[in-house]
VEXGUDO-161473 format. One line per field, with one value per residue (C-alpha): residue number from 0; z, y, x. Coordinates in steps of 0.05 Angstrom, whole numbers, plus 5000, padded with zeros to 4 digits. Example, Ala and Ser with C-alpha at 12.3 -4.5 7.8 and 13.67 -1.06 7.14 Angstrom:
BEGIN
seq <- (0;1) .
Z <- (5156;5143) .
Y <- (4910;4979) .
X <- (5246;5273) .
END
This chain:
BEGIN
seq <- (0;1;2;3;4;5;6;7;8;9;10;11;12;13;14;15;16;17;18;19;20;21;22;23;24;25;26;27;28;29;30;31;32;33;34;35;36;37;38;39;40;41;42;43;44;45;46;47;48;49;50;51;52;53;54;55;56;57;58;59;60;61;62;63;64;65;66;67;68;69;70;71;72;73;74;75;76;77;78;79;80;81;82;83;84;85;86;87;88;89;90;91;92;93;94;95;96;97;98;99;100;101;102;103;104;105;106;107;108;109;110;111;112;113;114;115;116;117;118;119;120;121;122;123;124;125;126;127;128;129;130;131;132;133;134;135;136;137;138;139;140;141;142;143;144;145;146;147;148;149;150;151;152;153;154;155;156;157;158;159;160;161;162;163;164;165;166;167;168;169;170;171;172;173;174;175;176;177;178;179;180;181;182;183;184;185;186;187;188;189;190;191;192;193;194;195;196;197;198;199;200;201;202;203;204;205;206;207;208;209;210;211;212;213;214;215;216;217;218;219;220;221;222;223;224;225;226;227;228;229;230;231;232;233;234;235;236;237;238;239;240;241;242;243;244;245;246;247;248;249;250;251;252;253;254;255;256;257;258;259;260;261;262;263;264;265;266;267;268;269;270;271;272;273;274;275;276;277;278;279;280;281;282;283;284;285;286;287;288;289;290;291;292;293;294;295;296;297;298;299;300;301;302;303;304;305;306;307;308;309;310;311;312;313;314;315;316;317;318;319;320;321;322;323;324;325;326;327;328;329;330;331;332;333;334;335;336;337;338;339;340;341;342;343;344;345;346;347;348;349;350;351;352;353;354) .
Z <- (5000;5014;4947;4917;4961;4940;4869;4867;4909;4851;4791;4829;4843;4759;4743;4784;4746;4681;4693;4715;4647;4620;4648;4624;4558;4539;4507;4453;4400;4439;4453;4422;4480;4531;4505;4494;4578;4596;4560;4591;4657;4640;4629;4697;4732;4706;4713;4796;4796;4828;4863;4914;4892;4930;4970;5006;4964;4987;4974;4907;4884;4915;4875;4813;4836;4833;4758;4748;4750;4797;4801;4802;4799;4784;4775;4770;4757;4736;4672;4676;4650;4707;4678;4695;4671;4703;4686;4704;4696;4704;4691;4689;4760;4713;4658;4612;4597;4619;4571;4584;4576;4640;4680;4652;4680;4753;4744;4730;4786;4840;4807;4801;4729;4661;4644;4582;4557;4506;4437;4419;4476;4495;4485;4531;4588;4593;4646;4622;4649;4606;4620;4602;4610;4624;4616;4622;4567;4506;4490;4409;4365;4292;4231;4177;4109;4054;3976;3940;3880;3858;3807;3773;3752;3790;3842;3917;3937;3962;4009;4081;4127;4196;4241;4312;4351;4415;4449;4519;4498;4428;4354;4299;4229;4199;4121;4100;4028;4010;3954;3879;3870;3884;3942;3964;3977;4013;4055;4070;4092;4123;4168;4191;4205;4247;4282;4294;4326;4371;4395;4406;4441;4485;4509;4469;4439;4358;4362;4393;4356;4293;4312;4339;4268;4233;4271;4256;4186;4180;4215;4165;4100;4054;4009;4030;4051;4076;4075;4132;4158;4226;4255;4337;4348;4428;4442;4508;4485;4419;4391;4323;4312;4242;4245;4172;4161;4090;4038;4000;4026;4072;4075;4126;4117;4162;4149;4074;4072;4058;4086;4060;4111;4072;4091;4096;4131;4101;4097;4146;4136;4105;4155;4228;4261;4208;4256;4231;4219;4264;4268;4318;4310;4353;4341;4294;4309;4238;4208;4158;4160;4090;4083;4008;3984;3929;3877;3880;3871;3818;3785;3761;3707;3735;3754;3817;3833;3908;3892;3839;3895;3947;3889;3879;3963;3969;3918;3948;3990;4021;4098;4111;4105;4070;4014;4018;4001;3945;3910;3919;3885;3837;3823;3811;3770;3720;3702;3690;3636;3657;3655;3721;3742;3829;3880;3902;3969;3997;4080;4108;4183;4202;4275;4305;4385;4422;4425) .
Y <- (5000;5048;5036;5059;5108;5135;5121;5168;5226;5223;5222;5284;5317;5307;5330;5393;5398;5391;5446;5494;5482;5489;5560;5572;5557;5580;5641;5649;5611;5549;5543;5485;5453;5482;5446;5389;5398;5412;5352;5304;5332;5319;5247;5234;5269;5224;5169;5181;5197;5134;5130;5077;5035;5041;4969;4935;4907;4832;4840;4865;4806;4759;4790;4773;4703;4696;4694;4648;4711;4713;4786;4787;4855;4921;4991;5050;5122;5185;5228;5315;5301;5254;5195;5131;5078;5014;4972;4886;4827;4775;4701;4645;4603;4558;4508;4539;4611;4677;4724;4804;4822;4786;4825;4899;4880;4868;4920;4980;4955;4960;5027;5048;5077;5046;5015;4990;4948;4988;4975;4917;4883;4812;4776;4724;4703;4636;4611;4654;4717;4776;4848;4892;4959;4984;5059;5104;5082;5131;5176;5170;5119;5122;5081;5097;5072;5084;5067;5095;5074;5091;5141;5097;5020;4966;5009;5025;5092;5148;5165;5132;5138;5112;5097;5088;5081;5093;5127;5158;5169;5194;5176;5195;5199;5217;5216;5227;5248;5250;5290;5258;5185;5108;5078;5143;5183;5122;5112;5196;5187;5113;5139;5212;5166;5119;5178;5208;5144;5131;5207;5192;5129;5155;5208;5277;5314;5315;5389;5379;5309;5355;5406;5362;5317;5393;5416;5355;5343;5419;5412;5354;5406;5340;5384;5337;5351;5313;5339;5324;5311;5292;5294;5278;5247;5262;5204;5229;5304;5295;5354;5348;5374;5378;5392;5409;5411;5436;5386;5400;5420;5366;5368;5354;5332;5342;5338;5332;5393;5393;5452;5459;5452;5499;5493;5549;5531;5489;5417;5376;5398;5467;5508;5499;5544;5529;5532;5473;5503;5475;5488;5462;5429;5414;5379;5324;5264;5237;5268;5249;5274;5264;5269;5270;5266;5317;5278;5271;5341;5361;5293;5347;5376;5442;5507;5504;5434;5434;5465;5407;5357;5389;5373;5300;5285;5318;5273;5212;5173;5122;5112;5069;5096;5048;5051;5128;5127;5079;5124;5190;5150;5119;5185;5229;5169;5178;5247;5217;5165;5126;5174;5164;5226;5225;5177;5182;5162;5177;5174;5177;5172;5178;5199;5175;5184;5125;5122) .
X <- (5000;5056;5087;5029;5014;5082;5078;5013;5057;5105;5059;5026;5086;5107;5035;5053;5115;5091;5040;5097;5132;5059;5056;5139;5115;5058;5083;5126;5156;5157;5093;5075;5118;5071;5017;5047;5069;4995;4966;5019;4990;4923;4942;4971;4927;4869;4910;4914;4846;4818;4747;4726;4666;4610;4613;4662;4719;4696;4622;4637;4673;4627;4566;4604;4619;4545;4550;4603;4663;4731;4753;4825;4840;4801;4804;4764;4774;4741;4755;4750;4680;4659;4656;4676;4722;4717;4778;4765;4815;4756;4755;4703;4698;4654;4663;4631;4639;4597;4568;4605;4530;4515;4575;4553;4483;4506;4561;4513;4478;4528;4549;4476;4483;4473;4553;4575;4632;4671;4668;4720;4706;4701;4636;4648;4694;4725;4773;4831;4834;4822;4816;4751;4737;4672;4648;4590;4538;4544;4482;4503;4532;4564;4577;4632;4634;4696;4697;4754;4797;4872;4899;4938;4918;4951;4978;4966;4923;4967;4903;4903;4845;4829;4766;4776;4705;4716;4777;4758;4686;4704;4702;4751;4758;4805;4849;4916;4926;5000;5031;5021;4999;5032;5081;5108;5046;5024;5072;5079;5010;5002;5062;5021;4962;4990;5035;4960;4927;4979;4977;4897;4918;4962;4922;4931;4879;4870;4896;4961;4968;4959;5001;5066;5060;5071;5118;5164;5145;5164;5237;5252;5249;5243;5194;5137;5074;5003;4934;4901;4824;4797;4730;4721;4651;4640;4590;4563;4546;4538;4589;4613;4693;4717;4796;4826;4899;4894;4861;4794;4731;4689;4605;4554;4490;4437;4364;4368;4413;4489;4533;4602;4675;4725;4791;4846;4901;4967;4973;5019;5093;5098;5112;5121;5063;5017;4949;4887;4820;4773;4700;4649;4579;4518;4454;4488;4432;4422;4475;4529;4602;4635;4706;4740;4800;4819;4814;4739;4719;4769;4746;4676;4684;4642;4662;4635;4655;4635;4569;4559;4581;4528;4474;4500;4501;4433;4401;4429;4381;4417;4418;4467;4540;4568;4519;4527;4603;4596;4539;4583;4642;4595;4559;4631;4669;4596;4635;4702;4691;4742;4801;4847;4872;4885;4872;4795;4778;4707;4693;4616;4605;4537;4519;4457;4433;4410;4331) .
END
C-alpha cells in the first residue's frame, strides 16, 4: 500500500511539474511545447484519479461470483468530464463461459448507472483471464463507410484513412492524402496516420496530435507535405469537431441539407506554426460527416465543383454509410469516363443518438 501510496505522490508531484513548464511555455515561439506539457499533465492526473466503489471490496467480488466471474484485479477512475472507467481482469469460476452482457448487467447495478463494455470488447469470458473495461453508456453511436479507388491501375492509393470508435468516449475519422499518387504518397501518409492514432491512444487531443506531426514534418524540409482531415465524434454530448489541416473542402449533411467545411490553413509539413482550421457542431443526430480526398471534387468537370458535389450528396438517398460512400464514388466516376487522374477516396460517418 505504501508503494502505491508513494507512486501516486510522485505522479502528482510530475503532474505539478509539468504544469509549471505548462505555464513557462505557453508564450512564445515554443509554445507548442507548453501544450504538449499541459496535455501530459492531463494524462497523469486522470490516471491518479481513482474512486472507491460504492461496497466493500469483498462483497463486490462475491456478487460477481454469483455469475460464474473471479475478480482478480480492478480499477476504476474518473475522467475531467465525470465519467467513469471501470477497468476488470475477470475470469470464468465455471466450465463453461459467461456472457460480458451478463457482467455489465450486475456491474451497472452495484454502480447504480447504466455501464457498458467498450466497443472491441470481449463477448464472453472463459477461464483465462482477460481484461475489460467498462464505461458510462454513450448517448450517440456512429457508423463509417469508405469506397475509393487509385489514380493509377495496378497500384496502391496514396490516400490513408482511419476509424477508431471509441477512444475515451470519442470517435475519429480521419484521412491522409500524401503528395502525387503510388508507394510514396502512401507511405507519406500511412506513416502521419499511424503517428496520429497513437497520439489519440496515448492520450493527446486531435489538436496537439495535429500540431506536433507539423511541427516535425516541418523541421525535416524533405519538400513533403500531407493533407490532413479529422472529425472527433464526442458520444456522450453529441458535439461534432471537424479539424482540417489543409486538403479539400468536407460536407455535412443534416436533414436533407448539405453545408460545405472549407479549409484554409496548410497541409501537414509546410511550415512549422501552420494553425488547423477547426469548426464546431451541435445537434448532429442523423447526420452524415463526409470526408473527400481531392481527387473527387476536381474529378467534376464544373466550375463550381463543390456546389455540383452538394447537388449530387443531396440527391442521394441512402441511409446506411456504407451505401452512401459507394453512391458519391459511383455518382463522381459517372463524370470521369474512365480517365484516372488522382487517387479518390470517399469517407461517410453517420451519427445517430440512442433512442
Amino acid at each position: 500500500m505504501d508503494k502505491l501510496i508513494c507512486s501516486k505522490e510522485r505522479l502528482t508531484e510530475t503532474a505539478k511539474a509539468l504544469r509549471r513548464m505548462n505555464e513557462i511555455y505557453e508564450e512564445g515561439d515554443a509554445k507548442l511545447f507548453g501544450i504538449q506539457f499541459g496535455d501530459l499533465a492531463n494524462i497523469l492526473e486522470e490516471a491518479i484519479c481513482e474512486e472507491e466503489i460504492p461496497v466493500p471490496y469483498k462483497r463486490f467480488c462475491h456478487s460477481f461470483s454469483g455469475i460464474g466471474i473471479n475478480v482478480e484485479a480492478f480499477h476504476i477512475k474518473y475522467d475531467s468530464e465525470g465519467r467513469i472507467f471501470f477497468t476488470m481482469l475477470v475470469a470464468s469460476n465455471r466450465k463453461r463461459s459467461v456472457k460480458v452482457a451478463d457482467i455489465t448487467e450486475l456491474l451497472s447495478t452495484v454502480l447504480q448507472r447504466e455501464m457498458k463494455p467498450v466497443p472491441g470488447s470481449r463477448s464472453v469470458i472463459t477461464r483465462y483471464p482477460v481484461e475489460i473495461v467498462f464505461a458510462d453508456a454513450p448517448k450517440y453511436f456512429t457508423l463509417f463507410g469508405q469506397a475509393g479507388r487509385s489514380g493509377m491501375e495496378n497500384s496502391v492509393s496514396g490516400d490513408c484513412f482511419s476509424f477508431l470508435e471509441y477512444i475515451g468516449g470519442k470517435a475519429y475519422l480521419s484521412l491522409a492524402d500524401g503528395m502525387g499518387m503510388g508507394v510514396k504518397a502512401s507511405n507519406q501518409s500511412k506513416k502521419i496516420i499511424e503517428l496520429f492514432e497513437q497520439y489519440l491512444q496515448a492520450g493527446f487531443s486531435a489538436e496537439t496530435s495535429l500540431k506536433s506531426i507539423n511541427s516535425a514534418y516541418s523541421f525535416m524540409n524533405r519538400d513533403e507535405s500531407v493533407a490532413m482531415d479529422c472529425v472527433e465524434v464526442d458520444l456522450y454530448s453529441g458535439t461534432l469537431k471537424i479539424i482540417k489541416q489543409g486538403g479539400t473542402t468536407s460536407f455535412i449533411k443534416r436533414r436533407g441539407n448539405v453545408t460545405e467545411i472549407v479549409p484554409s490553413s496548410l497541409p501537414l509539413g509546410i511550415i512549422y506554426e501552420a494553425k488547423p482550421d477547426i469548426k464546431y457542431i451541435e445537434d448532429v443526430d442523423g447526420s452524415y460527416i463526409i470526408l473527400v480526398s481531392d481527387g473527387v471534387v476536381d474529378a467534376l468537370p464544373f466550375a463550381d465543383k463543390e456546389g455540383r458535389m452538394c447537388k449530387i450528396l443531396e440527391s442521394i438517398s441512402a441511409a446506411n454509410p456504407s451505401a452512401f460512400a459507394a453512391k458519391i464514388l459511383e455518382e463522381v466516376l459517372g463524370f470521369c469516363e474512365d480517365e484516372r487522374r488522382d487517387d479518390m477516396t470517399v469517407l461517410v460517418l453517420g451519427i445517430w443518438r440512442y433512442s
